[in-house]
C-alpha positions as CSV (number, residue, x, y, z in Angstrom):
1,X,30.3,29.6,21.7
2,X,29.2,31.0,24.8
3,X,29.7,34.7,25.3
4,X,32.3,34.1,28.1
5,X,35.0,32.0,25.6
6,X,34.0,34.7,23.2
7,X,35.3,37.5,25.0
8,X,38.1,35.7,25.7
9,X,39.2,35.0,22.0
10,X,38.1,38.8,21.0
11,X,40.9,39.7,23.7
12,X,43.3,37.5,22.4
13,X,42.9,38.9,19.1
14,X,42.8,42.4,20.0
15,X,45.8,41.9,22.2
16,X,48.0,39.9,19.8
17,X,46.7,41.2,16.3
18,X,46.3,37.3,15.4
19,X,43.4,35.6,14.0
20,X,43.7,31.8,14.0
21,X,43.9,30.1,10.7
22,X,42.1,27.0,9.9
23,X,44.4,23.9,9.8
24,X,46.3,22.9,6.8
25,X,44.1,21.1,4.0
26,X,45.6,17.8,2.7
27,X,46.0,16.2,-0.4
28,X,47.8,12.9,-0.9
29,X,48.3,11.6,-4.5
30,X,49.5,8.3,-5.1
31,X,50.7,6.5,-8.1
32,X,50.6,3.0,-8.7
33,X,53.4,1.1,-9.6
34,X,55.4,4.1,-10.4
35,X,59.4,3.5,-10.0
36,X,61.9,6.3,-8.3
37,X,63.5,7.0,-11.6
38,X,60.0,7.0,-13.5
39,X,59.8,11.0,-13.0
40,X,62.5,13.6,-14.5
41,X,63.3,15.1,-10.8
42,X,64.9,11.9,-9.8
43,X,67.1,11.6,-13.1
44,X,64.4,10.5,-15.5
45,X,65.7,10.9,-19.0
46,X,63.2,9.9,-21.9
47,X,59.9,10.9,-20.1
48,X,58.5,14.1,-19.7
49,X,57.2,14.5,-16.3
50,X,56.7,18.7,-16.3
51,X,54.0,18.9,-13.4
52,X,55.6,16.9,-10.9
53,X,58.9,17.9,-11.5
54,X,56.8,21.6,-10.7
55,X,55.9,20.6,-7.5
56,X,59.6,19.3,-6.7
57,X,61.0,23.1,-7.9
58,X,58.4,24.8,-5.9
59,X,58.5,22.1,-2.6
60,X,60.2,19.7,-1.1
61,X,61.7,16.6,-2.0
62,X,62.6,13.7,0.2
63,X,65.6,11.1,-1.6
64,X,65.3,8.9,0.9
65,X,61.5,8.0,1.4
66,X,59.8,4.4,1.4
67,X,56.3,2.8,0.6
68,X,55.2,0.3,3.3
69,X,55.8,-2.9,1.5
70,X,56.9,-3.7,-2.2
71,X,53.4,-4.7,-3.2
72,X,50.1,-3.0,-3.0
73,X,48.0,-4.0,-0.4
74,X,50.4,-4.3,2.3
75,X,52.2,-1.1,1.4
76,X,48.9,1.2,1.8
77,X,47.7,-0.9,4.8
78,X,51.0,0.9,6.8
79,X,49.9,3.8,5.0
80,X,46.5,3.9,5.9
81,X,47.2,2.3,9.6
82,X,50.5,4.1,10.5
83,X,51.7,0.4,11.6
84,X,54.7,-1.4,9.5
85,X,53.9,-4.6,8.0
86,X,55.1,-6.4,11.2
87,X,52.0,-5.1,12.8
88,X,49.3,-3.5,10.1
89,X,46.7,-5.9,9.7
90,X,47.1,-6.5,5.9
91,X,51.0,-8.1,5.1
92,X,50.2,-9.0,2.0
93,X,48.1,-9.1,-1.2
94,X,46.8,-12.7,-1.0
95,X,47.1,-14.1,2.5
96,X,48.8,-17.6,3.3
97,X,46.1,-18.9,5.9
98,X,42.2,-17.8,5.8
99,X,40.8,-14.5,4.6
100,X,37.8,-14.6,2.2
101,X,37.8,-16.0,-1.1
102,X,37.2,-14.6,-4.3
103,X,38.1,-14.8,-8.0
104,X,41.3,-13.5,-9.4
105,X,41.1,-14.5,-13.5
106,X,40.7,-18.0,-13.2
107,X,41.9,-18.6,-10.0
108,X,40.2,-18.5,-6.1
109,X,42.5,-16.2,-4.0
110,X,41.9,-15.6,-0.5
111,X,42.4,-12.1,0.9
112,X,42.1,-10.1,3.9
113,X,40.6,-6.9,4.8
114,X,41.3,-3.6,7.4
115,X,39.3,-4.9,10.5
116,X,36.6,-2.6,12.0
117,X,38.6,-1.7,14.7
118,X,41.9,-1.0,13.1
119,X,42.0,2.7,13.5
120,X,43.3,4.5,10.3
121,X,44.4,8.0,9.0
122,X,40.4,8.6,8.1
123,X,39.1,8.1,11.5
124,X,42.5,10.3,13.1
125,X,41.4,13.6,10.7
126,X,37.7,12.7,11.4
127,X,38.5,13.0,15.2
128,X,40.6,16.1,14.5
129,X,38.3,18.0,12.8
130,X,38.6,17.0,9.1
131,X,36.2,16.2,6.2
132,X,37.8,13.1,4.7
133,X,37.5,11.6,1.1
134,X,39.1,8.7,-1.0
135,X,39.3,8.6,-4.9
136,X,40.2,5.7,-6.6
137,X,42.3,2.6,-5.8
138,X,41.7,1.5,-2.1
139,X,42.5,-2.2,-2.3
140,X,41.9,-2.9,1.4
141,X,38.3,-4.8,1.6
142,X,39.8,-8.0,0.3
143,X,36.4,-9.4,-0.9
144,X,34.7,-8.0,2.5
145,X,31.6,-5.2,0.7
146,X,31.6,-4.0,4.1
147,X,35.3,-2.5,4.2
148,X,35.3,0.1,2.2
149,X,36.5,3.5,2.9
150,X,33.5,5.0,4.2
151,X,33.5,1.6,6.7
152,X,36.9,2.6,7.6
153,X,37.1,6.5,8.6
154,X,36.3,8.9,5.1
155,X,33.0,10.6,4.7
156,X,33.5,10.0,1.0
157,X,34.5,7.3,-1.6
158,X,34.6,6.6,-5.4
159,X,36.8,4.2,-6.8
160,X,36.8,1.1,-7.4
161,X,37.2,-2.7,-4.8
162,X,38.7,-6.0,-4.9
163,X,35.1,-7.6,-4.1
164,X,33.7,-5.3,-7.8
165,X,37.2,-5.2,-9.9
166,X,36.7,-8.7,-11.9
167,X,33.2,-8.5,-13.1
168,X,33.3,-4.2,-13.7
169,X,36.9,-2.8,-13.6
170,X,37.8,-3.8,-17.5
171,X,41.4,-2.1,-17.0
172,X,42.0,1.5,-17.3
173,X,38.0,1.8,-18.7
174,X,35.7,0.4,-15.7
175,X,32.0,-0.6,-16.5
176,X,30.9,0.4,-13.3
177,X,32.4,2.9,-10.1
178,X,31.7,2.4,-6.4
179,X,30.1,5.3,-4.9
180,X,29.8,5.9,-1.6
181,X,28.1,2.8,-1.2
182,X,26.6,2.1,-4.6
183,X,27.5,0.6,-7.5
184,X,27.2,3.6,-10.7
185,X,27.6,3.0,-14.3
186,X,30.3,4.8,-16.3
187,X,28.1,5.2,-19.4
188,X,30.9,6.1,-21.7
189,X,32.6,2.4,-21.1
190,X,29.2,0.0,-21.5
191,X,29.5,-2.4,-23.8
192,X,33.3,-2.8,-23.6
193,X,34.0,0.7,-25.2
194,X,36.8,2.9,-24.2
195,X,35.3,6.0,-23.1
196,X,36.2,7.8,-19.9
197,X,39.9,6.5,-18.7
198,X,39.7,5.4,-14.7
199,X,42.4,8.3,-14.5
200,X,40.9,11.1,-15.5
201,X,37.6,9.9,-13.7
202,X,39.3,9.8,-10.6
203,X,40.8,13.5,-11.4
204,X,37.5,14.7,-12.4
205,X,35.9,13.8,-8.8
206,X,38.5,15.2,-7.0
207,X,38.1,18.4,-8.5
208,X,34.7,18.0,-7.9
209,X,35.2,17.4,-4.5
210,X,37.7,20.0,-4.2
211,X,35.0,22.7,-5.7
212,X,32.2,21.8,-2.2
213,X,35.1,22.5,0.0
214,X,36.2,26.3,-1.1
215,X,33.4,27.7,1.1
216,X,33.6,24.8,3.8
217,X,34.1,25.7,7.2
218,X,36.3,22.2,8.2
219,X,39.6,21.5,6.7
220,X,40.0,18.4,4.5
221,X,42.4,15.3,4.0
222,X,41.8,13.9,0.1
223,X,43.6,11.0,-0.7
224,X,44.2,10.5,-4.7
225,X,44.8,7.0,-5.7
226,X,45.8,7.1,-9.2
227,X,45.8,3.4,-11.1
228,X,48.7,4.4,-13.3
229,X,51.2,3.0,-14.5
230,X,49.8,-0.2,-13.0
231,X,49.7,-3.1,-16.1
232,X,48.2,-3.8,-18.4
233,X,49.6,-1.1,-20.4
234,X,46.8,1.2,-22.0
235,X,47.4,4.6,-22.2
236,X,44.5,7.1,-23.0
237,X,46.9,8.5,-26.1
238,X,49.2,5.7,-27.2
239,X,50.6,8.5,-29.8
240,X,52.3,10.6,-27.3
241,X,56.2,9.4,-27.9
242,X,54.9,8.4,-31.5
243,X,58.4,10.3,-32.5
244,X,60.5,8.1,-30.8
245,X,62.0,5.3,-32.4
246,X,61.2,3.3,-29.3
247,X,59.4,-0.3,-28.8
248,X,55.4,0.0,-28.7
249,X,55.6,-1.0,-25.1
250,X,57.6,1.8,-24.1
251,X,55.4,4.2,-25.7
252,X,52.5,3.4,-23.8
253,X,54.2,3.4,-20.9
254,X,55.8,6.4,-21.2
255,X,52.4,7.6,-22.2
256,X,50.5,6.8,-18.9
257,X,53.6,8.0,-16.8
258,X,53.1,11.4,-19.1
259,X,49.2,11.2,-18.4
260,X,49.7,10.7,-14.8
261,X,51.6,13.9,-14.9
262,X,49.1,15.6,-16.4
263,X,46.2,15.0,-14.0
264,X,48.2,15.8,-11.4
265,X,49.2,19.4,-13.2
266,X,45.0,19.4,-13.2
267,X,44.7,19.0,-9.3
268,X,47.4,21.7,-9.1
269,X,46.1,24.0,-11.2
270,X,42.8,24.1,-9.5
271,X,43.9,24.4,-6.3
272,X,45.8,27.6,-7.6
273,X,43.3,29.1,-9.9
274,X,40.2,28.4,-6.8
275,X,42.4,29.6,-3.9
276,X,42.7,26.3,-2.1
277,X,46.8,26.7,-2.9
278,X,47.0,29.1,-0.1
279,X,46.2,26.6,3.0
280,X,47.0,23.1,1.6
281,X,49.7,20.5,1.3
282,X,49.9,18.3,-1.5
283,X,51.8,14.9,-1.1
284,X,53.1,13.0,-4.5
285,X,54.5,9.7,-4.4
286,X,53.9,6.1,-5.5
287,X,53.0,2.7,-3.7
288,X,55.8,0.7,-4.2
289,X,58.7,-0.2,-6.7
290,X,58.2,-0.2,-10.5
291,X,57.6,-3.5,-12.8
292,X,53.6,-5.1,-12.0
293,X,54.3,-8.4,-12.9
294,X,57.4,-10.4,-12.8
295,X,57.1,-11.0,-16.7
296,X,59.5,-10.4,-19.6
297,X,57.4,-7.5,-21.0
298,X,57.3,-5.7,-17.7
299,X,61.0,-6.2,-16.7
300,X,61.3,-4.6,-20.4
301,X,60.1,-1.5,-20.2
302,X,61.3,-1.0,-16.5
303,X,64.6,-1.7,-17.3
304,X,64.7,0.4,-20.7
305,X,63.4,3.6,-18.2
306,X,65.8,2.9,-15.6
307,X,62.2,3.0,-13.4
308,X,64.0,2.1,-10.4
309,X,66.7,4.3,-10.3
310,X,70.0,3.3,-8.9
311,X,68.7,1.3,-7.0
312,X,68.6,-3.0,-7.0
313,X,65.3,-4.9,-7.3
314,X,62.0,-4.1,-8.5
315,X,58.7,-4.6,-6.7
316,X,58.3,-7.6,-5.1
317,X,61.4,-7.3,-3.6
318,X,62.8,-5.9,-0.3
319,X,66.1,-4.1,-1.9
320,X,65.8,-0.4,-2.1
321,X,64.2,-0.7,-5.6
322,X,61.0,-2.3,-4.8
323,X,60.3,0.0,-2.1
324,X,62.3,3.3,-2.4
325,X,59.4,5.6,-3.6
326,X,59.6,8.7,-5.1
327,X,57.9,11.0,-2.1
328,X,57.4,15.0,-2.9
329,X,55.9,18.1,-1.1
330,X,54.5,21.1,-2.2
331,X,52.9,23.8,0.2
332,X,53.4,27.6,-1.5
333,X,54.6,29.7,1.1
334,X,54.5,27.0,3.7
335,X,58.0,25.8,2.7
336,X,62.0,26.4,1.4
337,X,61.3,26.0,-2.6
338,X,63.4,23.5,-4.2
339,X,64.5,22.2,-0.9
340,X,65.7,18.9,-0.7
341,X,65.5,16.3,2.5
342,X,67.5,13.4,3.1
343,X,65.7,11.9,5.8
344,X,65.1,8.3,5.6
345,X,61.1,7.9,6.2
346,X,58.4,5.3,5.0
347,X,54.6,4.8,4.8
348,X,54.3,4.7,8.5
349,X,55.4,8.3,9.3
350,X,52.7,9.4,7.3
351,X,49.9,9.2,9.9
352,X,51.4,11.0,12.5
353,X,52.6,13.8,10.0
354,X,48.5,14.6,9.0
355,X,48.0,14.0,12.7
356,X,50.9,16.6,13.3
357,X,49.6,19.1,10.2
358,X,46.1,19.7,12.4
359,X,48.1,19.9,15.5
360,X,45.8,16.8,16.5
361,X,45.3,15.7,20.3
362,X,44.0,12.5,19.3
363,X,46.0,9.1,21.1
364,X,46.8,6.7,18.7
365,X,49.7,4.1,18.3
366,X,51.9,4.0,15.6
367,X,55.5,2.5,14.3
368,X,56.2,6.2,12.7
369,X,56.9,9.4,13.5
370,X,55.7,13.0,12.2
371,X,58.3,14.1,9.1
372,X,56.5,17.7,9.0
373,X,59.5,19.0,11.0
374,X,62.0,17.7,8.1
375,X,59.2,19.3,5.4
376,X,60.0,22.5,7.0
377,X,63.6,21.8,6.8
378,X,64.3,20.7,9.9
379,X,67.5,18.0,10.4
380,X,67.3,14.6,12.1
381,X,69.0,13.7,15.2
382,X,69.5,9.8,15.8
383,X,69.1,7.3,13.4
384,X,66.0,4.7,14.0
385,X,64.7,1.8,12.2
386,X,62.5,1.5,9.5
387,X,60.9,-2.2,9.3
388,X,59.4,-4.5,6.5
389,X,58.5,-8.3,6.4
390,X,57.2,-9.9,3.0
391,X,55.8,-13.7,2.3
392,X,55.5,-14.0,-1.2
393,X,59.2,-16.0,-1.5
394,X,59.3,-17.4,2.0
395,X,59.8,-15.1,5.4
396,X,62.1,-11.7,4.5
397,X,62.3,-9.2,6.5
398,X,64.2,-5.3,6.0
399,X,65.2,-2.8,7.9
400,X,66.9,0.8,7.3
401,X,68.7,2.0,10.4
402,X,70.6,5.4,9.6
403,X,72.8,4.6,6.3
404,X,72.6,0.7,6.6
405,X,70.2,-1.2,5.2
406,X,70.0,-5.2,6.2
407,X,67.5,-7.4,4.1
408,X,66.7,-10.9,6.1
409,X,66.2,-14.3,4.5
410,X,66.0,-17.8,4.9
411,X,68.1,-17.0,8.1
412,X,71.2,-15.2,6.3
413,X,70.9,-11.4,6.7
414,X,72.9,-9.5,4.6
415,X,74.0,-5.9,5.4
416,X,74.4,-3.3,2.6
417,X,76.0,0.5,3.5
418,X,73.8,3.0,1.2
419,X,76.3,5.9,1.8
420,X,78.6,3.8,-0.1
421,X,76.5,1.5,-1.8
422,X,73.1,2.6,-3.3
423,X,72.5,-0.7,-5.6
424,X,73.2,-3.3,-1.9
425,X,75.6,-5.0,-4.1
426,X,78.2,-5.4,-1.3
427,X,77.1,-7.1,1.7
428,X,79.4,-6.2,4.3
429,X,77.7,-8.2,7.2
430,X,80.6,-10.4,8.4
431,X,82.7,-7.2,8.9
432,X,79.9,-5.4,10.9
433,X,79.4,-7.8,13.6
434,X,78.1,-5.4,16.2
435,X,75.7,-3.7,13.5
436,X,74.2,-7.2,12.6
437,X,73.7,-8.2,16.3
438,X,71.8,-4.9,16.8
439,X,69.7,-5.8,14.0
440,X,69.0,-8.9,14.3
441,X,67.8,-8.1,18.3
442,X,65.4,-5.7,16.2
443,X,64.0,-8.4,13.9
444,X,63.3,-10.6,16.7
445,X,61.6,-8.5,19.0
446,X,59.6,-6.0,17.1
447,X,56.5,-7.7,14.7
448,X,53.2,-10.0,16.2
449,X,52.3,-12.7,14.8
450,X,49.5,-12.5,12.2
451,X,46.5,-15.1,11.7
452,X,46.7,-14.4,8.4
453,X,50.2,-14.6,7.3
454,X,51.7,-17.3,10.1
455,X,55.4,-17.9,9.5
456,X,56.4,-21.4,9.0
């Protein structure tokens, strides 16, 4: 600093008594698979969910938030782009024309990957200052080696790929962990044993992490991409709900929702105990609607824990249930405690909120806008659309626009009225004409065309 802008900031703080803060750290924990009603604060019953129901009582909660799309890939491309699925590169988790191949069990699937010059959340905090990391689940190289997170805008990654998960993930208890560019045994699970649970190693790094940056001079953005309670079931401790006269498979489910919880209770912790707590914001919520696999065991257990809520559908599906996410903030003496915001919001706000938290001047597009001002308690104005397309079951599109919510299929869209009708079991479009139109002039006009997912 030259002695001139020196001066200048002594002055200022002289004259104003204010010395200016470092920006807002960031932490952004998501589940996998985890359904709305899977955690007590939304009206879980039968699992105990103690640390995130914490951060709930002590933050924010949004009712009304969204993943990206109601599968993985897709859903954390808009999360990782700040572009909905009618413009993020990746729409879905196998693509329907090119990509690169690979192996999926026995079959060949074809995926694709974030392109080099898709500009994420990791390169906005970069350019705003930020030291960047990813733990865990990225699920955005397709089989591409060279599109990992640290090709793609974080100075740090360990976790697991696509390109790796077949040969070395074995489940919850992975052979081998990506590393900021090299693959790294896990000794504890060689030889097929069950020693170190992908959970707590991605908790454990984090913390680790977490520990170089109490002295740092640069804020920093960690993302925590938890596996749970992604199938298959395996719990690290199957014995938790042992006292419950309950079927096995709800045990271990209700196990690794109870595990989740408490990793997340060890990020919060630290963060207290080390200081961090003071100057960071920690983000909770999950990727998409509950239920992995469209099987009889999964439908099971999500059913039998009411994991989506009130809501109708599960993931896989464009109804509020397979993408209505749980989505909670906690920031201590940043925000209203136990506050509670209606706003509907989605994957793609998130982007411009980080980019809003460091009070970024980097230019950027994206289909969202900054929800910080709605953290802080602020109220909405106009209502504005919230957009997702889907390709597993044909062409569907979605959209929320203020309380209605229209899902689009085989060229019928139906209209639902969530202030009247959280489970969309009354479509009401042939008495909203003028709603429909609006929406439908929406639909038309607002996605590109994809390479990769061509509609037929």
């Amino acid at each position: 600093m030259s002695l001139k802008k020196f001066s200048r900031l002594l002055v200022t703080i002289l004259l104003t008594g204010k010395v200016f803060a470092q920006s807002p750290n960031i932490i952004f924990i998501v589940a996998d698979d985890l359904g709305y009603g899977d955690i007590g604060v939304n009206g879980q019953k039968l699992i105990r969910t103690p640390n995130i129901d914490a951060l709930a009582k002590e933050g924010v909660t949004f009712t009304d938030f969204h993943a990206g799309a109601p599968v993985c890939s897709p859903s954390r491309s808009v999360l990782i782009t700040g572009l909905h699925t009618g413009h993020t590169t990746i729409r879905g988790n196998a693509t329907k024309k090119g990509g690169i191949a690979g192996n999926k069990g026995k079959q060949t699937v074809y995926r694709a990957s974030l392109a080099k010059d898709d500009f994420t959340v990791g390169k906005l905090m970069q350019q705003s200052g930020y030291t960047t990391a990813l733990m865990g689940k990225w699920h955005l190289d397709g089989y591409d080696t060279l599109a990992t997170p640290i090709h793609r805008g974080f100075d740090e990654f360990s976790g697991w790929l696509i390109s790796y998960s077949e040969t070395y993930a074995n489940g919850y208890w992975p052979a081998k962990r990506y590393t900021n560019g090299k693959l790294t045994d896990v000794l504890p699970n060689q030889g097929g044993k069950k020693g170190y649970y992908t959970d707590d190693i991605c908790t454990d790094e984090s913390l680790d992490f977490l520990s170089r940056q109490k002295k740092a001079k640069k804020p920093f953005l960690l993302m925590i991409n938890y596996n749970s309670p992604h199938s298959p079931l395996d719990a690290v401790d199957s014995t938790v709900y042992n006292e419950k006269d309950w079927p096995q498979d709800m045990k271990i489910y209700a196990s690794m929702v109870h595990h989740l919880d408490e990793n997340v209770g060890r990020i919060k912790r630290y963060l207290i105990d080390s200081g961090l707590s003071k100057n960071t914001i920690v983000f909770f919520c999950s990727d998409n609607g509950p239920r992995s696999e469209e099987t009889k065991q999964q439908t099971a257990v999500a059913d039998f824990f009411d994991s989506n809520g009130d809501f109708r559908g599960y993931k896989r599906d464009t109804y509020e249930g397979g993408v209505r996410v749980p989505l909670i903030v906690w920031a201590p003496g940043k925000i209203k405690a136990g506050s509670i915001s209606k706003e509907p919001a989605y994957f793609a706000d998130v982007m411009p909120t980080f980019g809003d938290i460091a009070h970024s001047k980097v230019k950027y597009n994206t289909d969202g806008i900054s929800i910080y001002p709605f953290i802080k308690g602020q109220k909405s104005g106009e209502p504005r659309f919230l957009y997702w397309e889907f390709f597993e079951r044909g062409f569907e599109q979605a959209v929320r626009y203020g309380k209605w919510k229209a899902v689009k299929a085989h060229g019928k869209t139906e209209l639902y009225d969530l202030q009247k009708d959280l489970g969309e079991v009354n479509d009401v479009a042939k008495q909203n004409p003028a709603i429909i139109q609006k929406i439908d002039a929406y639909l038309s006009n607002n996605r590109t065309e994809s390479p990769f997912w061509p509609i037929d």
